[in-house]
C-alpha positions as a Markdown table, in Angstrom:
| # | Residue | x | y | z |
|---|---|---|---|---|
| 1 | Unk | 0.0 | 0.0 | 0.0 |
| 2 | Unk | 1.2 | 3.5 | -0.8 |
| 3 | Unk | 0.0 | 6.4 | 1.1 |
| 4 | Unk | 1.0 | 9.9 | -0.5 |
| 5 | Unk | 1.7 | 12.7 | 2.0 |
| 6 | Unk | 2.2 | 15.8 | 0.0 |
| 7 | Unk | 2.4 | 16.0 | -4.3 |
| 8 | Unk | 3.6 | 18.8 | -6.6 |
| 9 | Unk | 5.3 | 18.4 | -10.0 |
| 10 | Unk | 8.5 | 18.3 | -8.6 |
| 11 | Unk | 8.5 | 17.9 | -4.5 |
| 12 | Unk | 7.2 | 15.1 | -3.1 |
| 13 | Unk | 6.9 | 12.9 | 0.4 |
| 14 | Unk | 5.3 | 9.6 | 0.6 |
| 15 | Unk | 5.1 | 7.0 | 3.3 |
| 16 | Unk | 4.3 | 3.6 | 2.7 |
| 17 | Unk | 4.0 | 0.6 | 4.7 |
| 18 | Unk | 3.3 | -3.3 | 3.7 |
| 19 | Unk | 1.5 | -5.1 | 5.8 |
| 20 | Unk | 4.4 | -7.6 | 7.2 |
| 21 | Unk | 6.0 | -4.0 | 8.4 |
| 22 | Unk | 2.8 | -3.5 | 10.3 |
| 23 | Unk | 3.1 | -6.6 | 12.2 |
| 24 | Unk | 7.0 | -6.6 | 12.4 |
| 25 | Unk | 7.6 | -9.4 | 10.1 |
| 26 | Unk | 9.8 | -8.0 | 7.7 |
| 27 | Unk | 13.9 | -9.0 | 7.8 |
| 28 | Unk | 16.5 | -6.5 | 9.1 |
| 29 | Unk | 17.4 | -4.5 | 12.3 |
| 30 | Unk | 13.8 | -3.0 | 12.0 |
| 31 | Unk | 12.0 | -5.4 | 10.3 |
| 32 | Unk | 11.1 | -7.1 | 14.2 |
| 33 | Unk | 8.7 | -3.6 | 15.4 |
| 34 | Unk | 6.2 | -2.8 | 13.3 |
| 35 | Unk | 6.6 | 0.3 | 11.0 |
| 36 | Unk | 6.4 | 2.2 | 8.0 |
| 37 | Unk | 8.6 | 3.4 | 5.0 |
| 38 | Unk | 9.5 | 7.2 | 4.1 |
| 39 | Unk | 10.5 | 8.4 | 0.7 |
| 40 | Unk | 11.0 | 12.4 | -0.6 |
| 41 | Unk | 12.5 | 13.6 | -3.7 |
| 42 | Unk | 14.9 | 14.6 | -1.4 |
| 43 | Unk | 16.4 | 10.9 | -1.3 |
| 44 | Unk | 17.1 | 11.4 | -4.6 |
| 45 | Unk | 14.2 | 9.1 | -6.2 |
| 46 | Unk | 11.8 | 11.3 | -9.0 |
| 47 | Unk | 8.6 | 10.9 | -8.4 |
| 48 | Unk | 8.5 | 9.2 | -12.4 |
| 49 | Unk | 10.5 | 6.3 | -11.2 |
| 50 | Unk | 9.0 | 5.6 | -7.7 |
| 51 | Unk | 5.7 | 5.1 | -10.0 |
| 52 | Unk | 8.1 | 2.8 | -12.2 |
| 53 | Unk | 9.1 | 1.1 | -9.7 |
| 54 | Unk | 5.7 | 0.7 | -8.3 |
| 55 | Unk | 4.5 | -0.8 | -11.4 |
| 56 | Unk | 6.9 | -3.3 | -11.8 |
| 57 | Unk | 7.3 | -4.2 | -8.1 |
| 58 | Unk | 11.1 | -3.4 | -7.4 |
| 59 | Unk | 12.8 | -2.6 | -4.6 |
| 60 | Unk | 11.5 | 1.5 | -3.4 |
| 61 | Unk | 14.3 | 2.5 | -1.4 |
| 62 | Unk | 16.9 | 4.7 | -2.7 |
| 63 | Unk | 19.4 | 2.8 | -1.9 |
| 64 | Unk | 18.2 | 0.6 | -4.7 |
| 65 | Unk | 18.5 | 3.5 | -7.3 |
């Protein structure tokens, strides 16, 4: 699921959560307490290829970029 915070053409935040980060089933140092995902233009992801991404179901993070 994909929750969008605040839009304009070229600023954006977005949190986003999936429902094993709810229940603190996902892997990692945080993955054990529930919780949710942040991304901002400001992490250097366009708004263009977080929808990309999106549609093909790849990694969100920037990290990943």
């Amino acid at each position: 699921m994909l929750f969008v915070t605040h839009y304009q053409p070229n600023s954006f935040n977005t949190e986003y959560y999936f429902y094993k980060g709810l229940a603190g089933e996902e892997s990692g140092i945080m993955g054990s307490k529930p919780h949710y995902h942040y991304l901002s233009d400001k992490l250097g992801i366009t708004w263009d290829d977080l929808m990309k991404r999106i549609k093909i179901v790849t990694c969100l993070h920037p990290r990943c970029i």
